[in-house]
C-alpha atoms as one frame of an Amber mdcrd trajectory, in Angstrom:
protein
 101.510 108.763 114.782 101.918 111.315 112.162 101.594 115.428 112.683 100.423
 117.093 109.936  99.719 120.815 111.362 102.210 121.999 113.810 102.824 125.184
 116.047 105.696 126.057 118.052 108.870 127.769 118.725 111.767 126.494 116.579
 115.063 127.463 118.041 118.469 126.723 115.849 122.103 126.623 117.050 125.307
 125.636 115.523 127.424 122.480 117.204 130.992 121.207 116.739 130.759 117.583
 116.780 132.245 118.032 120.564 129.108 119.972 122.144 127.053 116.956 120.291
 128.990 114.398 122.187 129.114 116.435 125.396 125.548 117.359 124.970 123.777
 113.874 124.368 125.989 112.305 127.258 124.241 115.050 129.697 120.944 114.292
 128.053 120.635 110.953 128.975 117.489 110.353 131.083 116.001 113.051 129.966
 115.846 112.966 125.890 115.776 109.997 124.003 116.420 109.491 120.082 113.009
 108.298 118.012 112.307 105.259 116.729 113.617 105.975 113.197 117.797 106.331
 113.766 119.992 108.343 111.722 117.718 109.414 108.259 118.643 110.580 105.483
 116.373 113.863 104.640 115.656 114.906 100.908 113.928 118.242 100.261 113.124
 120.254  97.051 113.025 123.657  97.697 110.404 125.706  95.303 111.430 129.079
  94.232 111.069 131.260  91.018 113.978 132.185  88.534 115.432 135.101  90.892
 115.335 133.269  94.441 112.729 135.669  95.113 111.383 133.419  98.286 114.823
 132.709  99.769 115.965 136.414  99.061 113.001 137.659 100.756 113.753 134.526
 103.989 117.066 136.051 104.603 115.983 139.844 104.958 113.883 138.139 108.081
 110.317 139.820 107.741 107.933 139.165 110.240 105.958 136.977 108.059 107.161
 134.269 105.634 106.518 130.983 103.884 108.628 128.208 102.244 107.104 125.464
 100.089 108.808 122.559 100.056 108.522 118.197  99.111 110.365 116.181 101.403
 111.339 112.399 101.422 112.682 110.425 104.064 115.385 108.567 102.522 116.058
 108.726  98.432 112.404 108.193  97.664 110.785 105.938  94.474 107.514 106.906
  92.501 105.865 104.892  95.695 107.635 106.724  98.299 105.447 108.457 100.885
 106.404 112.374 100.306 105.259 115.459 102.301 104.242 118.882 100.448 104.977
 120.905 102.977 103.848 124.799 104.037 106.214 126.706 106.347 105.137 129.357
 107.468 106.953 131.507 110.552 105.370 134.529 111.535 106.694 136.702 114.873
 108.894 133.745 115.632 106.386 131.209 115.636 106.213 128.523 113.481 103.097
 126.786 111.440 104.052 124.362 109.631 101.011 121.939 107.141 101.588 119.162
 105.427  99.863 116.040 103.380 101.559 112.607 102.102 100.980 111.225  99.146
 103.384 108.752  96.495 106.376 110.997  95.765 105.091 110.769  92.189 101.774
 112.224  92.734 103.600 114.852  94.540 105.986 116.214  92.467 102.214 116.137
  90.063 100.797 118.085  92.390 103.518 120.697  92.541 103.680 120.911  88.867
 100.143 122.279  89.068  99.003 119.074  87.473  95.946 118.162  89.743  95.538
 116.548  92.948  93.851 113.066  92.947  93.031 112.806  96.788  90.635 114.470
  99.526  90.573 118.358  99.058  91.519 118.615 102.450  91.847 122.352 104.366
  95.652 121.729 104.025  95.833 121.004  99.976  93.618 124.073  99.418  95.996
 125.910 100.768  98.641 124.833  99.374  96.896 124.975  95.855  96.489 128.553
  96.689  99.759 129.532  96.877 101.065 127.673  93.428  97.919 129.114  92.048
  99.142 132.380  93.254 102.614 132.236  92.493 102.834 130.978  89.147 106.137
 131.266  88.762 107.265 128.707  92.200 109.157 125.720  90.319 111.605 123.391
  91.998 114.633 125.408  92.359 117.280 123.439  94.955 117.731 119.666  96.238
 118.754 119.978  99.307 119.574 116.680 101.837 121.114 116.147 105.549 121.723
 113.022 108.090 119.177 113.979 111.064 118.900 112.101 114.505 115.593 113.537
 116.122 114.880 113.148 120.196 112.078 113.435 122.253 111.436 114.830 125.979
 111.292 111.264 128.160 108.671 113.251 130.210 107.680 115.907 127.705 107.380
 114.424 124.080 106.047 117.562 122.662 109.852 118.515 123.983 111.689 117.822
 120.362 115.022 118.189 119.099 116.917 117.505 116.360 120.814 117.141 114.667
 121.651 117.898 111.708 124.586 117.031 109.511 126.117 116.064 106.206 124.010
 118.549 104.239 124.729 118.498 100.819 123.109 120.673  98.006 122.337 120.895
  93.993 120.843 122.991  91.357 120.934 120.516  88.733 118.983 117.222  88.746
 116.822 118.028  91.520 114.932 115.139  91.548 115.218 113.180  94.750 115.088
 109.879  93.076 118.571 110.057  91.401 120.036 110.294  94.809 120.955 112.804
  97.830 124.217 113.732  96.373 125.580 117.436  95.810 127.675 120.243  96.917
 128.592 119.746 100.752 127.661 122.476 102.640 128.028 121.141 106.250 130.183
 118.586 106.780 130.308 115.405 109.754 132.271 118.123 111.973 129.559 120.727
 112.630 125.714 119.624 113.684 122.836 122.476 113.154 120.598 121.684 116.729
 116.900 122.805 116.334 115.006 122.215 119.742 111.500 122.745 118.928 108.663
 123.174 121.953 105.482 124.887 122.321 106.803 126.799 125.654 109.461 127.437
 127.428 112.864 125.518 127.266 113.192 123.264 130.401 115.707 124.189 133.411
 117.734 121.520 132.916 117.865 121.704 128.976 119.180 125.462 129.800 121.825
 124.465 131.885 123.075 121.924 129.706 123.136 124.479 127.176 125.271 127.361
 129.523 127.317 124.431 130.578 128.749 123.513 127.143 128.235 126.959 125.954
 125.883 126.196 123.137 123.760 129.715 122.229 121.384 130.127 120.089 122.231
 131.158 116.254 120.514 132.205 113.449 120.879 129.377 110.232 118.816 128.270
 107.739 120.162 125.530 105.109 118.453 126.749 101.937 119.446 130.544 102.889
 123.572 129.400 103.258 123.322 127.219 100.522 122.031 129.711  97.946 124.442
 132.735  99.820 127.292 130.087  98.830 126.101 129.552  95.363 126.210 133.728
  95.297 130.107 133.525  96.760 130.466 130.899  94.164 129.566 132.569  91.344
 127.047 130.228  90.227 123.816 132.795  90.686 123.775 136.820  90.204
């Protein structure tokens, strides 16, 4: 069944491909991969001309808010996509999101009208374009994720990242999820996501393979290496 308002803690750390091995073997039993495999994720990042949004992400405030469309796989006009509002405030995460055909969405983003139910969601998220003008798609940005569950606890989530890959240029996700590498197969970004505290046993899995907790987010690194690069000011 599909979520489309979410609230809970969202915790990230940084694997070599090692830990991942290590860790799934101990999490047999107790965590389980979901039904869809290995996916490949496609997001479009929305930003102004200065990377205002991403600029202000980084500095960590109590309070921000990314708006983002994201594809599972490299989507076609038909595609189901999600418009997505992320919001984190005192290290909780809300997250709000509605489907549509990838076409309609990348419509809807362009400020072009929204066919469907004005539902509490979409009103939203036609406030903030109608209050930041100057959001436009500003980074493609796509990974390989494996998602589990809790066997007991399905709220219990967790996910791996890797093979993240990145573009300014020809950001839409139909032409493919090709780009810059950022993360390659030998590092995983872990993101364990739960609406209280982290089992027992998921902690001493952790302390066993030494796995801590680490500050990352993919659109942040990507546009701090585009700044290393040269490619933005």
């Amino acid at each position: 069944m599909l979520r489309y308002v979410f609230e809970r803690k969202e915790i990230k750390y940084i694997l070599t491909k090692q830990q991942r091995d290590d860790l799934l073997v101990l999490l047999e039993g107790r965590m389980q991969p979901d039904e869809y495999g290995v996916t490949r994720i496609c997001n479009i990042y929305y930003d102004n001309d200065t990377f205002r949004v991403i600029r202000e992400s980084i500095e960590k405030p109590k309070y921000k808010e990314k708006l983002r469309l994201r594809t599972y796989g490299v989507p076609s006009d038909s595609t189901p996509a999600f418009v997505e509002l992320k919001k984190k405030l005192n290290g909780i995460v809300y997250k709000r999101r509605v489907t549509m055909p990838y076409s309609d969405a990348l419509r809807f983003l362009s400020r072009g009208g929204y066919a469907g139910e004005h539902t509490q969601i979409v009103k939203e998220i036609e406030w903030v374009l109608e209050s930041k003008p100057d959001l436009k798609p500003a980074i493609a940005l796509c990974y390989d994720r494996q998602a589990y569950f809790g066997c007991e606890d399905p709220d219990l989530r967790m996910t791996l990242d890797t093979n993240i890959n990145y573009r300014l240029t020809d950001i839409d996700l139909r032409n493919g999820s090709y780009g810059d590498t950022l993360i390659d197969g030998s590092t995983y970004i872990l993101e364990l996501k739960t609406n209280g505290a982290m089992p027992l046993w998921l902690a001493d899995a952790f302390d066993k393979l030494k796995i801590y907790p680490g500050s990352y987010t993919k659109y942040g690194n990507a546009y701090k290496k585009l700044l290393t690069e040269g490619y933005l000011e």
